[in-house]
C-alpha positions in Angstrom: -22.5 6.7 -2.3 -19.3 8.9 -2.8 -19.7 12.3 -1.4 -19.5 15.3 -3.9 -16.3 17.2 -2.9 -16.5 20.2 -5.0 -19.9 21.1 -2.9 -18.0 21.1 0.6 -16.8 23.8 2.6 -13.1 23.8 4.1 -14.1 22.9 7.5 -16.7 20.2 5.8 -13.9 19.2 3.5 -10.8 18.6 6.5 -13.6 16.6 8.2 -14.5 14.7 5.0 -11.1 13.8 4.7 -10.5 13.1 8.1 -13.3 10.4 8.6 -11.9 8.7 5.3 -8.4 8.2 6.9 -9.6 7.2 9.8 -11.4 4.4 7.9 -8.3 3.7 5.7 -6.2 3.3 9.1 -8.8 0.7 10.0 -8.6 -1.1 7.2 -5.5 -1.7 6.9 -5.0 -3.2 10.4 -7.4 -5.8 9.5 -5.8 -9.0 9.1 -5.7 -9.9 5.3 -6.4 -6.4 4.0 -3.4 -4.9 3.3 -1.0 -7.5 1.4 -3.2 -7.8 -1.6 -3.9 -4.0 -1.7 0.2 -3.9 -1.5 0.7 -6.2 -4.4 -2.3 -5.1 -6.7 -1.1 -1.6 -6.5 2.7 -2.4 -6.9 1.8 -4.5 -9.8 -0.6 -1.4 -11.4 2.6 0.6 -11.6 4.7 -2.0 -12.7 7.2 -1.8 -9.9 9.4 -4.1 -8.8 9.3 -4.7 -4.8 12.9 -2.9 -4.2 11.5 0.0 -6.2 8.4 -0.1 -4.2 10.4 -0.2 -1.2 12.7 2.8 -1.8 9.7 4.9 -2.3 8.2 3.3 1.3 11.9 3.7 2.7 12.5 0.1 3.9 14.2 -2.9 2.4 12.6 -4.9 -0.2 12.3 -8.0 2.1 9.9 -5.8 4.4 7.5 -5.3 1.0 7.8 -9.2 0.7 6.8 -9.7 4.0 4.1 -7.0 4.1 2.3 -9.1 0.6 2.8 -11.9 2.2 1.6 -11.2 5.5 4.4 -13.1 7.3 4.7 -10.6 9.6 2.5 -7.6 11.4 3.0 -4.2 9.7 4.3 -1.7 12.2 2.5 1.6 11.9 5.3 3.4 11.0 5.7 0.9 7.7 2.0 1.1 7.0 2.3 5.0 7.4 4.7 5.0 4.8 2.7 2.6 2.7 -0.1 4.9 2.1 2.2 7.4 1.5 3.6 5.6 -1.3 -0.1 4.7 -2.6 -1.0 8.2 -2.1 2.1 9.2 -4.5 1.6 6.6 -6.8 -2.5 7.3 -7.6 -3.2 4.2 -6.0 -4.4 5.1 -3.1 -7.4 4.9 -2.1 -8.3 2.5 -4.6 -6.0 -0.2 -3.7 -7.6 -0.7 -0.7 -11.2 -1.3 -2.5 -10.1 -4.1 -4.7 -11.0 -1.6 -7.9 -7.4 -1.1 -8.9 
């Protein structure tokens, strides 16, 4: 059940938030998890992967990689990930599978 957010107090809201990107985080090092959420999202916005990649600030072949899952995301790459989701209005949706 989603939490009312307009009903929270500052301190309630920080922690609110807090617990919900720790979750994210954990998500997205689960194996599987974050290469569709990449794509789906990418694909919602109707970007290409080198325009996805400028706004992450890595090379397209890292985006490849990442939908792929070829290789591990580094944290710092996953980091910037969200950030991109976050800035796009995908985030967190993409991660649910709702986008």
């Amino acid at each position: 059940m989603a939490t009312d957010l307009s009903d929270l107090e500052l301190p309630a809201l920080v922690e609110h938030m807090q617990d919900a990107l720790a979750h994210v985080r954990q998500r997205l090092t689960q194996p599987g998890t974050l290469a569709p959420a990449v794509r789906r999202a990418r694909e919602n916005t109707d970007l290409s992967r080198d325009a996805f990649a400028k706004r992450v600030g890595v090379c397209d072949s890292t985006i490849r990689n990442v939908e792929t899952a070829r290789h591990t995301c580094m944290p710092k790459v996953r980091n910037g990930i969200v950030q991109a989701l976050a800035n796009l209005g995908q985030f967190p949706q993409a991660l649910s599978g709702s986008v």
